[in-house]
C-alpha positions in Angstrom: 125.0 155.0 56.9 124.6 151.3 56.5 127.2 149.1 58.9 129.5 147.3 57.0 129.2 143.2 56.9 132.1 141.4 57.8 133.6 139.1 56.1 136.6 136.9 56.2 138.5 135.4 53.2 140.5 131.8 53.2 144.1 132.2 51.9 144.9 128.8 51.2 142.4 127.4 48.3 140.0 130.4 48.1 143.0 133.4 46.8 145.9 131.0 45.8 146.2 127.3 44.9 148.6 126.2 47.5 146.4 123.4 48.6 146.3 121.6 44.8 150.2 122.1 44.9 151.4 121.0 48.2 148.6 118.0 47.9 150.7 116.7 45.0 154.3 117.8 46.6 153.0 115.6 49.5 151.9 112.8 47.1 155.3 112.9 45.4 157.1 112.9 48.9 154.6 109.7 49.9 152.9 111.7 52.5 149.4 110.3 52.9 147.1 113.1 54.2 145.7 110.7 57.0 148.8 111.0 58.7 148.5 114.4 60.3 151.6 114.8 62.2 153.9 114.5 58.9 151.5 116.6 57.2 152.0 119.5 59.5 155.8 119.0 59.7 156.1 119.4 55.5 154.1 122.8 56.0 155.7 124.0 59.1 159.1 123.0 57.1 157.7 123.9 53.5 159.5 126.9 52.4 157.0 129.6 52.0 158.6 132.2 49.8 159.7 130.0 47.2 155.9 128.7 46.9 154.3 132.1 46.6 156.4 133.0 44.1 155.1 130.5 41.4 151.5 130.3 42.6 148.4 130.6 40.6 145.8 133.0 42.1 142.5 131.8 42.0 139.8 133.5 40.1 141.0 137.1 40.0 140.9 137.2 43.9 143.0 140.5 44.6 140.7 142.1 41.5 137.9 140.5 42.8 139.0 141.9 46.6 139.8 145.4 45.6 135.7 145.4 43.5 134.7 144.4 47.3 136.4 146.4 49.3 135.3 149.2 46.8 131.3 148.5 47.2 131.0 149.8 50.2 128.9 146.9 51.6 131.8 144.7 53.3 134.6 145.2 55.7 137.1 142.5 54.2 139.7 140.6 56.0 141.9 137.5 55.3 142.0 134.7 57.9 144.4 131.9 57.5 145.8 129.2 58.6 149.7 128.8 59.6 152.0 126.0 60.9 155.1 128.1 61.3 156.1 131.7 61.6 158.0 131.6 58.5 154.3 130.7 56.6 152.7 133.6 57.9 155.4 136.1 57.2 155.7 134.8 53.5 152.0 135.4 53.4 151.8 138.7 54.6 154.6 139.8 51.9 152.9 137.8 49.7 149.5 140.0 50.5 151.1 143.1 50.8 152.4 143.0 47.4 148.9 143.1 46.4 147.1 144.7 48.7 148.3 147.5 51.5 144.9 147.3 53.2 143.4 144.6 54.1 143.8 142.9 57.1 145.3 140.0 57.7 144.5 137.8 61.0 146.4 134.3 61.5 144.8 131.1 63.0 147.1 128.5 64.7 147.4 125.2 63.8 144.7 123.4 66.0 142.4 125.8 66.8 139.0 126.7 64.3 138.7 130.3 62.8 135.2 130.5 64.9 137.9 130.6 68.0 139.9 132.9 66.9 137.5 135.8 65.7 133.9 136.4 65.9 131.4 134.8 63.7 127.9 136.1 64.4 126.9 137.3 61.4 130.0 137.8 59.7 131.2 135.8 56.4 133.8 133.2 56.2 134.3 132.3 53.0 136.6 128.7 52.6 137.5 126.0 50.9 137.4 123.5 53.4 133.9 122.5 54.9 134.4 122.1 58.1 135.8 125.1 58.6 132.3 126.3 56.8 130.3 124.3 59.1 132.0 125.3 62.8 131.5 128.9 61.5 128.0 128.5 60.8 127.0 126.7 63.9 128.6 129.5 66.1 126.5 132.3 64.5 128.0 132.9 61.4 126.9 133.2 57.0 129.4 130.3 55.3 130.2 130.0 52.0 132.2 127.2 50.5 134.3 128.1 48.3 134.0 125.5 45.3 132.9 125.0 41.8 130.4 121.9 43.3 126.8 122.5 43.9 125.8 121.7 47.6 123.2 120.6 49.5 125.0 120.7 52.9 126.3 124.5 51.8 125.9 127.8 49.9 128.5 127.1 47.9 130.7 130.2 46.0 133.3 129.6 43.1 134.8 133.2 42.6 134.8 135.6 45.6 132.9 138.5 43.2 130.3 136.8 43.6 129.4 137.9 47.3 128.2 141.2 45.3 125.5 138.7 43.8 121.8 139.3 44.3 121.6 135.6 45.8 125.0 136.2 47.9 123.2 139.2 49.2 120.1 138.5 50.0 121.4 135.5 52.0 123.8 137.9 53.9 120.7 140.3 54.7 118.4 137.5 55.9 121.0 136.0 58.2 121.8 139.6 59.7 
């Protein structure tokens, strides 16, 4: 029997469009992203719930999750970001509503995902490049998660597309 491949799915921007909506709740408030101390206090003070309840998904993710979880080829997990404890119990329920197994692991606010689990040759799949590129150059496969071509990234728009011939055979080469 084949190992399974790890992988590790962004909350923010990859299942659910929190990041388009708190970008323009922050525009409306006068928050300028640059400033990065009143940008963490509207998320740590943001309230969580509330947001989840009127969030789009992205792309079928929890459809495109349980097709994933189902092929047999990857052991899926969500890893997220959180400013507060409030955040990352709305996200669980917010999760668990939709899906009783997968795990869910939480990265603190100033410290990369690549610190917090293991990347060699597991997947991270995010929106955010950075957060693609500190994954890569600690051992791991990133995809960004975007609708733009890259040159700087192997670049995913919908996360069923991991079961992709070109998804896989870059998974297989870099295992």
């Amino acid at each position: 029997m084949n190992e399974l491949i790890e992988a590790y799915i962004d909350f923010d921007g990859v299942m659910v469009d929190t990041i388009r909506v708190t970008y323009k709740m922050m525009e409306e408030l006068g928050i300028s992203l640059a400033d990065k101390e009143s940008v963490f206090n509207f998320y740590s003070k943001l309230n969580w719930a509330e947001l989840l309840m009127n969030i789009e998904v992205i792309n079928k993710a929890f459809e495109n999750i349980k097709m994933l979880e189902e092929s047999g080829i990857y052991r899926l997990n969500i890893l997220t970001t959180i400013n507060s404890l409030q955040e990352m119990i709305a996200k669980v329920n917010f999760v668990r509503s939709r899906n009783q197994k997968i795990n869910i692991l939480f990265v603190p606010k100033g410290k990369e995902k690549y610190e917090v689990v293991d990347p060699k040759n597991a997947i991270l799949v995010d929106d955010y490049g950075n957060n693609v590129k500190g994954w890569i150059k600690n051992g791991g496969i990133g995809f960004k998660f975007t609708n733009q071509k890259s040159e700087d990234y192997n670049t995913i728009e919908s996360l069923d597309e991991l079961l992709s011939n070109r998804c896989l055979t870059l998974v297989k080469k870099a295992c």
